[in-house]
N, C-alpha and C positions, 0 to 999 in steps of 0.2 A: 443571375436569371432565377426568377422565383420557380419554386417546384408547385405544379399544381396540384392540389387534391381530388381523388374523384370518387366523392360524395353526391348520393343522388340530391341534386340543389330542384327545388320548384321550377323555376328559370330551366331548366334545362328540362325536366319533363314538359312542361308547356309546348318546348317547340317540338317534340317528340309529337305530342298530342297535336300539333298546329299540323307537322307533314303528314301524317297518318288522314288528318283529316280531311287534307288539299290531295288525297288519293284515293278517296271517297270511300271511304271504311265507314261503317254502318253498323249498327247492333246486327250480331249474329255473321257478320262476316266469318272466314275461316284468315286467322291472320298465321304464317309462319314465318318465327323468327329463326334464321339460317345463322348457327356461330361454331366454331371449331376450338380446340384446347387453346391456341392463341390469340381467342380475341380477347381485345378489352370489354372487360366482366359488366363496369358501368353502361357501354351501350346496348350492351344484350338486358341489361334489367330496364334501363330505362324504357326500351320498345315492349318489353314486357307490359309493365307497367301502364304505359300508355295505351296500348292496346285493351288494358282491364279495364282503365277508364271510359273507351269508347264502347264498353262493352261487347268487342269482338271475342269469338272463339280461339283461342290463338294458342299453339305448343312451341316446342322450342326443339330443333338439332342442334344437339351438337356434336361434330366429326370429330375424330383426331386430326390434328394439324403434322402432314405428312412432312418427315425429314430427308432431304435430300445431300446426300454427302458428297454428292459429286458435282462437280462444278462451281461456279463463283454462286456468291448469296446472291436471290433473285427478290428487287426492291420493284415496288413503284410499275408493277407487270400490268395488271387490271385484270389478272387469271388467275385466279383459285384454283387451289387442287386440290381444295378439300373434297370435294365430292367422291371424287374417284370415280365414275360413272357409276355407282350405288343405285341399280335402277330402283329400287325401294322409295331410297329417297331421292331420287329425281319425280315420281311418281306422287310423290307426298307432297312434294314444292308446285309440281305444276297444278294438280286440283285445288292448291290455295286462293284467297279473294285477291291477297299479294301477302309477298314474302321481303320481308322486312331482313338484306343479306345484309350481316355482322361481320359475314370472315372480313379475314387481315387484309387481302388485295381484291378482293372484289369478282363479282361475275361475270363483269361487260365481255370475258373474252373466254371466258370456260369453255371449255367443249359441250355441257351439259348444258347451257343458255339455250340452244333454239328450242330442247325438246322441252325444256319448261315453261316458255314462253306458247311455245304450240299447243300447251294445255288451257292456256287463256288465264296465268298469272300473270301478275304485272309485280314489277322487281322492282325495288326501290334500294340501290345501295348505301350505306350509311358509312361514309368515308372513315376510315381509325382515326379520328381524329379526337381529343380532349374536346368533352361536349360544350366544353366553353366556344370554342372555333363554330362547332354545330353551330350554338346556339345565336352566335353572332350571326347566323346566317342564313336563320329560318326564313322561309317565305314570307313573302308581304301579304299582306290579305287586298291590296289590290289587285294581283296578280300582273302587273307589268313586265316585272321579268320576264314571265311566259310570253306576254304578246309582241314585247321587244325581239325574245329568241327566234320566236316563230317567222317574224318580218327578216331576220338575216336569213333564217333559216332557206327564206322562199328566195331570196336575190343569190342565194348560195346553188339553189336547183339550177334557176335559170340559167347560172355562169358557167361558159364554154370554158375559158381560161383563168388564174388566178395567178396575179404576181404581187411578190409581197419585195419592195426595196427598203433601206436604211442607210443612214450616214456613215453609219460603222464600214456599209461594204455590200451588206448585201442585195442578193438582185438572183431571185428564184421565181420560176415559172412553173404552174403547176397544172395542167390539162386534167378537166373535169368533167371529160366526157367519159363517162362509165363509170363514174365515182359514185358512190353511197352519203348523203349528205344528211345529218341531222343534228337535234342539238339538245339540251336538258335546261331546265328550271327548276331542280328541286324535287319534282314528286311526277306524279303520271296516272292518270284515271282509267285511261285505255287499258284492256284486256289485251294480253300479249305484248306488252312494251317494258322497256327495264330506262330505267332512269337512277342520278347520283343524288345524292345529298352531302355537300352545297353542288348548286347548278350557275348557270348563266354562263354559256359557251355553244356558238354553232362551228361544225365541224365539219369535215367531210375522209374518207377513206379514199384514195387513191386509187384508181384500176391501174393494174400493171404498166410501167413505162412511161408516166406520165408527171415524174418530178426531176427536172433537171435545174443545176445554177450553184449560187454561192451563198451558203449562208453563214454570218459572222456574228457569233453570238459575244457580246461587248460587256464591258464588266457593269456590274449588276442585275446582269440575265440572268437566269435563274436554272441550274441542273437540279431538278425534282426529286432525282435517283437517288442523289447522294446527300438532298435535302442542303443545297449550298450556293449560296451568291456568287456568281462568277467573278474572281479578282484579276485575271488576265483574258484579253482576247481570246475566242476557238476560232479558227475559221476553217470551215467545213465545205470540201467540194464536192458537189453531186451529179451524178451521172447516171441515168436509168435506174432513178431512186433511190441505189443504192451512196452513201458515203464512201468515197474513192480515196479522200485524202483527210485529216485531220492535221490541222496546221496552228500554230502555235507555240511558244516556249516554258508557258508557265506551269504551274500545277496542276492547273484545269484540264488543260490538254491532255497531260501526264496520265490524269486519271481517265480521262473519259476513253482515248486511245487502250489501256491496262483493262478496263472493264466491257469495253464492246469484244474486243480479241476473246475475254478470255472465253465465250459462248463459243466458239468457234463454227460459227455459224454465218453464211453470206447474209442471210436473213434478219442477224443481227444490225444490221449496218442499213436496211433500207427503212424507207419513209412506210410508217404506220398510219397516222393521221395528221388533217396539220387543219389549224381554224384559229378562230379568236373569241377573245374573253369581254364579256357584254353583262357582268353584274356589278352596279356600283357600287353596291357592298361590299364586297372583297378588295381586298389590302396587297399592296406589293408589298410594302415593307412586313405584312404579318410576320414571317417565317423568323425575323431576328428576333422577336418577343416569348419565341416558346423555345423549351426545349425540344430536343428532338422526339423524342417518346412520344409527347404531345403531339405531334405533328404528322400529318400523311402529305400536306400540300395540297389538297383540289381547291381549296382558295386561289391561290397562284395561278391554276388554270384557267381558272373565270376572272379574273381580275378584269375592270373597263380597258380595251386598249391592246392588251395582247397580245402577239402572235404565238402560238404555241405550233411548235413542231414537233413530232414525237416518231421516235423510231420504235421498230420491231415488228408485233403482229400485226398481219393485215389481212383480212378473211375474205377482203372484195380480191385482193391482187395475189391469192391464194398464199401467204405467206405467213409460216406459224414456226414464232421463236418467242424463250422467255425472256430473252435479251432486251427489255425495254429502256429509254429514254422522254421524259418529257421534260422541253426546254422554253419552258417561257419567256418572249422576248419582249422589250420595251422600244417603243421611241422608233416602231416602224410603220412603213406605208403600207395597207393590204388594198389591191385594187380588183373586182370582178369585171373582165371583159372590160378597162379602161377606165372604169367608173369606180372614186374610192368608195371603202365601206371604213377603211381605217386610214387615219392620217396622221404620222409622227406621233403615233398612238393612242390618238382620240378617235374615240368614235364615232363617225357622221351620224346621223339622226337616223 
């Protein structure tokens, strides 16, 4: 496997300069770029940089990257702890035009996200990923990603219930009433909204009590956490959202069962969010072509076709653990209220 370099390449500021611009940065905006002792250096210069280009105002944090000794290493969370609740800089992020977040896992679940967002920044996070991944997956300048998301997004509001089956096995039901539904494309112009980069995924957040059934993740699903292709079946039973049972003999299981325990938390083991993946850009097979360094996975997330289920936090069904899981699955049916939206994991129109 080649080791890649990370040299600021043209190509790769370009699409820096292309999301910056699909989030409507402007001469004299205030752009801040958000990075901690553990980010990767190249993306905190490249947003730099791009940002000079558009001739925005823009500074740069950066936190120390807090050590935590206790407990299992926390992968693939989508919560930053760099902040620390630093009201200084919570205060600096939210009067920004947008904040261009560099940490290592991301803001979607910080504690510090609403009050920054209630300052009327808009967040764009920049996945750790080798700006080559980035750069494979900058926006279109058609913008169809977007109008694609937003159409699942709106069949996702309307749906009472959601069941997603497979050949593998499984067969989970997921009631969507009092869920939180939405979805990303990349970038976000609205004031007060946080979005990823790569996008193309509508999703929804579970209100309390409302994922039960079986799901059997079958070999080359995908555990995110651990950054690795599944060789043995999981098959996982769910009851009142939370995972009751972990089933299986091979590796996979081994780990996944060793690493939810070791959080020791109920919390760990319930349904976070669960949706699918709607960018034809993004690649299943990506994840075997890069090293791991290189790699965070939001590809995988968005991938056309997906079901992604993901345990741990969930802010609608009041549940906060760092315990996360995101498990991409292939080759399943997602139906809203009866009607597919995903079919042996193609995506209906």
């Amino acid at each position: 496997m080649t080791m890649l370099q990370e040299h600021l390449e043209p190509a790769w500021l370009d699409a820096f300069e292309t999301v910056l611009l699909r989030c409507g940065i402007a001469p004299d905006d205030t752009v801040a770029v958000l990075a901690e002792s553990q980010s990767r250096p190249v993306l905190v210069q490249l947003a730099q940089a791009a940002a000079a280009r558009l001739k925005a105002r823009s500074f740069t944090l950066v936190l120390p990257t807090p050590f935590e000794p206790n407990g299992p290493p926390a992968r693939s969370t989508g919560a930053s702890v760099a902040i620390q609740n630093i009201a200084p800089v919570v205060a600096a992020l939210a009067s920004s035009t947008l904040v261009v977040d560099c940490t290592v896992e991301g803001l979607m679940h910080a504690p510090e996200l609403p009050a920054i967002l209630r300052g009327g920044a808009r967040v764009v996070y920049v996945s750790n990923e080798h700006p080559e991944a980035l750069a494979r997956l900058a926006p279109s300048d058609d913008g169809s990603l977007e109008l694609r998301v937003k159409d699942h997004v709106k069949r996702l509001r309307a749906a009472r219930e959601m069941r997603v089956t497979s050949a593998a096995g499984t067969d989970l039901r997921i009631a969507l009433q009092g869920a939180v539904a939405g979805g990303n494309w990349g970038y976000t112009t609205r004031p007060g909204t946080m979005t990823h980069w790569p996008g193309g995924l509508a999703l929804a957040f579970p209100a309390a009590g409302s994922v039960n059934g079986r799901l059997v993740l079958a070999e080359g699903d995908v555990n995110l956490t651990f950054k690795r292709y599944l060789e043995r079946p999981v098959d996982l039973a769910i009851e009142d959202d939370h995972i009751v049972r972990i089933g299986g003999s091979g590796l996979d299981a081994e780990l996944m069962r060793s690493h939810i325990a070791a959080w020791g938390e109920r919390a760990a083991y319930a349904v976070s969010h669960v949706g699918w993946g709607l960018n034809p850009q993004a690649r299943w097979d990506s994840m075997a072509l890069y090293d791991k360094r290189d790699f965070n996975g939001t590809e995988l997330r968005a991938f056309e076709g997906n079901f992604l289920y993901s345990t741990g936090a969930n802010e609608v069904a009041g549940r906060h653990t760092r315990g996360h899981f995101d498990l991409p699955m292939r080759g399943c049916t997602i139906t809203l209220d009866g009607v597919p939206v995903v079919e042996e994991g193609r995506v209906r129109a």
